[in-house]
Structure formats: C-alpha cells, structure tokens
C-alpha positions as CSV (number, residue, x, y, z in Angstrom):
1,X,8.0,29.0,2.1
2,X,7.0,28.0,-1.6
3,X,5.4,25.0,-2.4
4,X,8.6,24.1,-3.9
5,X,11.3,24.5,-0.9
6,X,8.1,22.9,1.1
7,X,8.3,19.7,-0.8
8,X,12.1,19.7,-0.8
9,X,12.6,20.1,2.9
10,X,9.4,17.2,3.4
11,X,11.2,15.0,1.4
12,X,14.6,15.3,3.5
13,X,12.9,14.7,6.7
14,X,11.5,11.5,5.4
15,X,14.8,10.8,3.8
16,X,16.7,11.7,7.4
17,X,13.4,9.4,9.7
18,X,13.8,6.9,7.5
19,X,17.7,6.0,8.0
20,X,17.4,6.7,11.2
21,X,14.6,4.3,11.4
22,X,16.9,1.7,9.5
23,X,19.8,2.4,12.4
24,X,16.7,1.4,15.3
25,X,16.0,-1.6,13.8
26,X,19.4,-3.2,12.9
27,X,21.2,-5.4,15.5
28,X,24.6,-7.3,15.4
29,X,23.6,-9.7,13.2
30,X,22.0,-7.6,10.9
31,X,24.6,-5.1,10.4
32,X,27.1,-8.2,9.7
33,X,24.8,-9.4,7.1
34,X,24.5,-6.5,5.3
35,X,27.8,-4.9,5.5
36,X,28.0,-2.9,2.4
37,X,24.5,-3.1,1.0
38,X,23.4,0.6,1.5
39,X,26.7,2.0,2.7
40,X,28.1,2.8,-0.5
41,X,30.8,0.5,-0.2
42,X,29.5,-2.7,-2.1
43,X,30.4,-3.1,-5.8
44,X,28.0,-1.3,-8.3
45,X,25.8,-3.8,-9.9
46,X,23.6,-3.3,-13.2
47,X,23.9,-0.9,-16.2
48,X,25.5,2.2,-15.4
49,X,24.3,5.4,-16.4
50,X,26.3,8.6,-17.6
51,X,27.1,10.8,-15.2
52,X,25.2,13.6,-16.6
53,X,22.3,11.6,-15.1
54,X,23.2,13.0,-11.4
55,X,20.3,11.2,-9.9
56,X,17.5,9.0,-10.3
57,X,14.0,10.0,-9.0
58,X,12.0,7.0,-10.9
59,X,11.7,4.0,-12.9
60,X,9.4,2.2,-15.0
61,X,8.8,-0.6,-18.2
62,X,7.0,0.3,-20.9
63,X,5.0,-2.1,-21.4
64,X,4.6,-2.4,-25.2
65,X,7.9,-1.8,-26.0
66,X,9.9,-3.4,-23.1
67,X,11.9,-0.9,-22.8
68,X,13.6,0.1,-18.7
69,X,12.6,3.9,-18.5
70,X,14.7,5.9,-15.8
71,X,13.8,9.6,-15.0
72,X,16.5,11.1,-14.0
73,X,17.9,14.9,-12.9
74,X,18.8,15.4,-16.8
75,X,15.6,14.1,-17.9
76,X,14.8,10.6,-19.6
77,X,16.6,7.7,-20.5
78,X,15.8,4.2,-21.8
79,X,17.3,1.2,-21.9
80,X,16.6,-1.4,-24.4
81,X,13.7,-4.6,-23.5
82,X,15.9,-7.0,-21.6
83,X,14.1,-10.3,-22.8
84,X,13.9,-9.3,-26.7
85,X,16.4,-11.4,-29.0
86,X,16.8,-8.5,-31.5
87,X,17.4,-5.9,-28.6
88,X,21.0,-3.7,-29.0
89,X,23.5,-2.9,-26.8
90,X,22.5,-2.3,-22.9
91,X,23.4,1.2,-23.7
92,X,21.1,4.4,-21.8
93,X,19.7,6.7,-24.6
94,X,18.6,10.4,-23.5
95,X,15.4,11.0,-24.8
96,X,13.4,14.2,-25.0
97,X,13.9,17.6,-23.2
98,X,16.1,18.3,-20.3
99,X,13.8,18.1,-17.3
100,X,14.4,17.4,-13.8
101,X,12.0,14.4,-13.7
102,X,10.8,13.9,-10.0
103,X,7.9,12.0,-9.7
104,X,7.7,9.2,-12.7
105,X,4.5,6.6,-13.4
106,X,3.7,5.2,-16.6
107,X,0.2,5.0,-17.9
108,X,0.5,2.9,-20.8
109,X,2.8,2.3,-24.1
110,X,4.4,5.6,-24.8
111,X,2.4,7.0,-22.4
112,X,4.0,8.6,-19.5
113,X,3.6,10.8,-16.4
114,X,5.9,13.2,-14.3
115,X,6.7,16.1,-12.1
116,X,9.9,18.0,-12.0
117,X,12.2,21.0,-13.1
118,X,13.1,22.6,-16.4
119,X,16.4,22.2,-17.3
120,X,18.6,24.8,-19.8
121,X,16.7,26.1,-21.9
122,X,13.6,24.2,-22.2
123,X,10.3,26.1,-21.8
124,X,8.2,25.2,-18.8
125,X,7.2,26.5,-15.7
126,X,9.1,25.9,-13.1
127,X,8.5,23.9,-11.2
128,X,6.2,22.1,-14.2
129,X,3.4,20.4,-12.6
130,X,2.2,17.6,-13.4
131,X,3.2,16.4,-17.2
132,X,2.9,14.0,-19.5
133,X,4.1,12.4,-23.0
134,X,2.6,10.7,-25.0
135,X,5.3,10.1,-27.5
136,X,8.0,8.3,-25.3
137,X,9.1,11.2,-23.5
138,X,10.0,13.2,-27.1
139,X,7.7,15.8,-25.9
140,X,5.9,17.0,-22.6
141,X,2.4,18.7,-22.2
142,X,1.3,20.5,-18.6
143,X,-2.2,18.3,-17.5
144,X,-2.2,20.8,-14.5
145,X,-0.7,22.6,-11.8
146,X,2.1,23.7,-14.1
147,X,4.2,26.7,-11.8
148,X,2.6,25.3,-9.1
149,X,3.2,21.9,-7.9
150,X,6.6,19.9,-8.1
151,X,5.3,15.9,-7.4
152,X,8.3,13.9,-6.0
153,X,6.1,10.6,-5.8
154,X,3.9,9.7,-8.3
155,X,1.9,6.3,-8.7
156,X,-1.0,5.1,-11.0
157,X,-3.6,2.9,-11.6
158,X,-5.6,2.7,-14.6
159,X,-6.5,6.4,-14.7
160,X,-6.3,6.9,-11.4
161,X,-3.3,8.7,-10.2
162,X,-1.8,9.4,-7.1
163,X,1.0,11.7,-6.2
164,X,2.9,13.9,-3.4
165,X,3.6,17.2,-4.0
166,X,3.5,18.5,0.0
167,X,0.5,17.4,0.1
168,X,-1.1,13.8,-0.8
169,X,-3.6,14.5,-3.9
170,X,-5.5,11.9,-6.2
171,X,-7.0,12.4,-9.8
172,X,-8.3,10.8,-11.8
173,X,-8.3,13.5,-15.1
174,X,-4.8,14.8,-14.7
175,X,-7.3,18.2,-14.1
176,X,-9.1,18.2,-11.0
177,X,-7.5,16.9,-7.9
178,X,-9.0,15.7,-4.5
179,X,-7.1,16.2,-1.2
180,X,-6.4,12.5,0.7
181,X,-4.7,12.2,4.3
182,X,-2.9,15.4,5.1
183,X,-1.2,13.1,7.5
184,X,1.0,11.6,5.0
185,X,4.3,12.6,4.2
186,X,5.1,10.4,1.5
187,X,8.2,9.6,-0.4
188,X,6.7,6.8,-2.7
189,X,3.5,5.6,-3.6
190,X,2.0,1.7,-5.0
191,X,-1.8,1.7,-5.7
192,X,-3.6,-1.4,-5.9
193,X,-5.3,-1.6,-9.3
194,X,-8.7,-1.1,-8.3
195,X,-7.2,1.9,-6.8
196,X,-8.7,1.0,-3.2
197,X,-5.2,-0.2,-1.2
198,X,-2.4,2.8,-1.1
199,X,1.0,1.8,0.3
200,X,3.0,4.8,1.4
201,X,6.4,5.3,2.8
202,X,7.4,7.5,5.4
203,X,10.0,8.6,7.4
204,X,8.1,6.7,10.3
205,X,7.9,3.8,8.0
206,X,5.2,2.8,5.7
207,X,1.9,3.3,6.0
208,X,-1.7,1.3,3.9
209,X,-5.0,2.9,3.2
210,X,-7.5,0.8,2.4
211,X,-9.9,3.6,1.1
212,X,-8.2,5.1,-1.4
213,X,-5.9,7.0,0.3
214,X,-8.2,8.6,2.6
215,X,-6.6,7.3,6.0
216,X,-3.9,5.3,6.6
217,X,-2.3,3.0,9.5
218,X,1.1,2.6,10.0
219,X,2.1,-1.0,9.0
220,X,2.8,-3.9,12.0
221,X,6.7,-4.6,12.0
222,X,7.4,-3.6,8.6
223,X,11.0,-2.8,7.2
224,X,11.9,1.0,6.8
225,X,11.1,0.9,3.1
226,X,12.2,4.0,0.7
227,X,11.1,2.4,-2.0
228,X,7.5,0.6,-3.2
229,X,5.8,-0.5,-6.5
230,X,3.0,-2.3,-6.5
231,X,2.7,-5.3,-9.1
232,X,0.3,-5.4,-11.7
233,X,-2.6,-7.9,-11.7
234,X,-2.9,-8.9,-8.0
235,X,-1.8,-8.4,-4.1
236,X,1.9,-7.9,-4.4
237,X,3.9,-5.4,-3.7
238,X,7.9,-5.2,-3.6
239,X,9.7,-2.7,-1.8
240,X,13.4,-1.6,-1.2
241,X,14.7,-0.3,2.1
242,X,17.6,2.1,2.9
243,X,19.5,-0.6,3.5
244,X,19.5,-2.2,0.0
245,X,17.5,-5.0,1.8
246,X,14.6,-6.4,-1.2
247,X,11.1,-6.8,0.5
248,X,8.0,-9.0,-1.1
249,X,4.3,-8.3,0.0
250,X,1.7,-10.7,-1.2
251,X,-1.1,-9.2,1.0
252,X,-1.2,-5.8,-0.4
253,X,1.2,-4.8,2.0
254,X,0.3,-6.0,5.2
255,X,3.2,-8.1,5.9
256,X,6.6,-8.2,4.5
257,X,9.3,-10.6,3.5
258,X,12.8,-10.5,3.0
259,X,13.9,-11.8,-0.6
260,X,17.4,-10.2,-1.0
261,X,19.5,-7.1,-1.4
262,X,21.2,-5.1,-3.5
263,X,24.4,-3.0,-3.0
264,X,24.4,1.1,-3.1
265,X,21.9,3.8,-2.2
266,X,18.7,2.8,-3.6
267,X,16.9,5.5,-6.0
268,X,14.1,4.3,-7.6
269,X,11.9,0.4,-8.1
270,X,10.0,-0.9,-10.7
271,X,8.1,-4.3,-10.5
272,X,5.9,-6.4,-12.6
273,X,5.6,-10.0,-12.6
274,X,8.3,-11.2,-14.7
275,X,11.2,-8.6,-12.8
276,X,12.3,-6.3,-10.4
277,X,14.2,-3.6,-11.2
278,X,16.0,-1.2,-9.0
279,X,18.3,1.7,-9.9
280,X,21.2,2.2,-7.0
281,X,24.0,4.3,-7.1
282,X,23.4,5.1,-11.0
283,X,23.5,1.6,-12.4
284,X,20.1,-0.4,-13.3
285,X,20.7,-3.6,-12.1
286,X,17.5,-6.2,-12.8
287,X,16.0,-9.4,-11.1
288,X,14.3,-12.6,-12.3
289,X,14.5,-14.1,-8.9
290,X,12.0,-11.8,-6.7
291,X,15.5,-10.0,-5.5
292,X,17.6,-12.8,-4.4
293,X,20.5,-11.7,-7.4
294,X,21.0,-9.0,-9.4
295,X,22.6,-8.2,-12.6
296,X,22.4,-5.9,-15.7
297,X,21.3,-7.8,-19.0
C-alpha cells in the first residue's frame, strides 16, 4: 500500500470512528434537538459554492486582505472580506491551478500552505507534497515531499507547521521534518501559537499534546469533533462535530462547550477572534456570535 491509498483508508476510519462515536454519545434528547443538523436534511446555510467545487478539504482568512479562502477538490476559491464596505458581490472566484487541495493552513497575507492532487493538466507530482503560494494561490511551489506525501490535515503556527500525511510530522522549514506520536491518526490539527499545545481529532475523539505533539491524551468527556482551529492570540479553540454541533474551548482544549450548530455535513473550520467560519454541505456560512447563528454575508 502507497502512502497515498494509506492516508486515504486512515482518513475513512477516522471518518467511520468518529460518527459512530457521535451515535454512542447521543440520547433522546439529543437526537430531538438536533434533528437535521448533520443529517443532510436541514436547509443549506451560507454562500454556496459551484458545483465544480465537489468538496471542501479546508478553510482559512487571509489576514491582510480579509478575504474567506476555501480549498477545495478543484482547487482554490475566495470569497470577498465580509466586514469591508467596498467589498463586491459574495460571489466564489477560482483562483490558480486545478489542484486537489487536501490539507490547507495559511501562513500569512498571500501566503499559503497545502497538500493534495494535480488536477487536468497541471504539472506536479502526484500526490504534490507539501506546497505553497506565495502569490494568493496564482502559483504553487513543492517545499518538500513532492511524489511523496499527500497531507490531509495541515495546521500552523508561526513557522511551525504541523501536518498528517499517515503519519503525524512537524517542521519548521517546510524541508526537514521530525516524526511526533505515531499514535495519532489525525483528521485535523490546531496548534497553540507557541507551538507547545496540539489538539487533534480522531476517530476515538480528540486528543491534546502538551509537548508539541510528542504524546498525546485523549480528552475527558469531550464531543466527537471533526473539525478544530485554534484561535489566534490566546487559549481558544472552536471545534465542529459530526453532528453540526459548534464547540468553544477556552483552556486550550481541555474542556468543551456547546455554542451552537449548524445544518449539513461539516467540511472544513476557520476561527479567529472576530468569526467562525464553517463550510457544510458546499455553502460558507459565517458567525459573529461564537456559533449560536449562522449566515452568509
């Protein structure tokens, strides 16, 4: 088995451990509550995206620019800043080549990271590594691992970057990367920004290093998140759950908190400290209220 099919079939069982975590832990009043928030039968909420998109694998801000970034199975699209008066339309733009984008991070304004598959005929490896751009997504460079490595989680931190390709690996050059806790299966990543706290989700639930991602231990009654980001500048941490169900951390998450939920098959979460965003079911749909509502914008 390639590293490719490896990483695939990982990231199904963690898909598969995690529902049926989610069916473990609902009761009567739970499933009554959230009747339709995961099932696909709720409304679609947010910004939809064309069809060509297939699937989301990530989402980010960048953070010059404002603009929503979503990587998708036809490669990147943006969305225009949400809070700027002169922004246009709420309409997705494709931007650059067409690449399978797996794993997605952003490292600063214009500057971003990701994993994935070559799409028609752009030329890259396959699978591509990891990449990055440093134009927007226009264009895409191999940093390493290119025909080798296909990421499907991604985080960073400063320089530090964190990703899941089979196997949990950490660098801090895009070059050279160190092994962390082969016990991890992860299917997203948050890193603190010091780098020290990892939060990890699993399809036993999520797990927290403390050390960098050395070891981890399996989190005290936490929600069977899919989804985590970790929010810039201090202890919090959101996280989505197969459910739909919207989870806030502010211990670095240790403990978790119920804000809201959101309706569809949740794909991918970005977080900072004026939104959440989550894509679900191919629309973007955005949050000014820690994930009590939802809307596009």
């Amino acid at each position: 088995m390639n590293d490719t099919t490896r990483t695939r079939a990982l990231t199904a069982m963690v898909a598969l451990g995690l529902i049926a975590l989610t069916s473990a832990c609902s009761d009567g009043a739970g499933d009554s509550a959230q009747a339709g928030a995961g099932d696909g039968t709720g409304a679609a909420v947010g910004v939809p995206l064309p069809a060509e998109a297939q699937h989301v694998h990530g989402a980010g801000v960048d953070p010059e620019s404002g603009e929503v970034l979503v990587a998708t199975h036809a490669g990147l699209y943006t969305l225009p800043a949400p809070d700027r008066p002169t922004r246009e339309a709420t309409v997705p733009t494709h931007v650059g080549p067409a690449i399978d984008l797996m794993g997605f991070a952003v490292q600063g304004p214009g500057h971003y990271l990701a994993s994935g598959h070559p799409e028609g005929g752009t030329d890259m490896p396959d699978p591509v590594g990891l990449i990055e751009t440093r134009d927007g997504g226009g264009s895409w460079e191999a940093l390493s691992l290119a025909g080798e490595s296909d990421f499907h989680a991604l985080a960073s931190a400063g320089d530090l970057v964190v990703g899941f390709d089979g196997a949990l690996r950490a660098t801090e050059d895009g070059v050279a990367w160190t092994d962390l806790d082969p016990a991890v299966e992860a299917a997203a990543l948050a890193v603190s920004d010091d780098g020290r706290t990892v939060v990890a989700t699993t399809r036993q639930g999520p797990v927290r290093s403390t050390d960098g991602g050395a070891g981890f231990a399996a989190v005290p009654d936490a929600p069977p998140l899919a989804l985590v980001d970790w929010v810039p500048g201090g202890s919090t941490v959101f996280g989505v759950a197969v459910d739909g169900g919207v989870y806030r951390s502010d211990d670095a998450g240790e403990s978790w908190a119920r804000t809201g939920e959101l309706s569809g098959a949740p794909e991918a979460l970005h977080a900072d400290e004026d939104q959440v965003i989550v894509v679900a079911d191919l629309h973007v749909a955005r949050s000014t209220d820690e994930g009590a509502t939802f809307d596009g914008w």
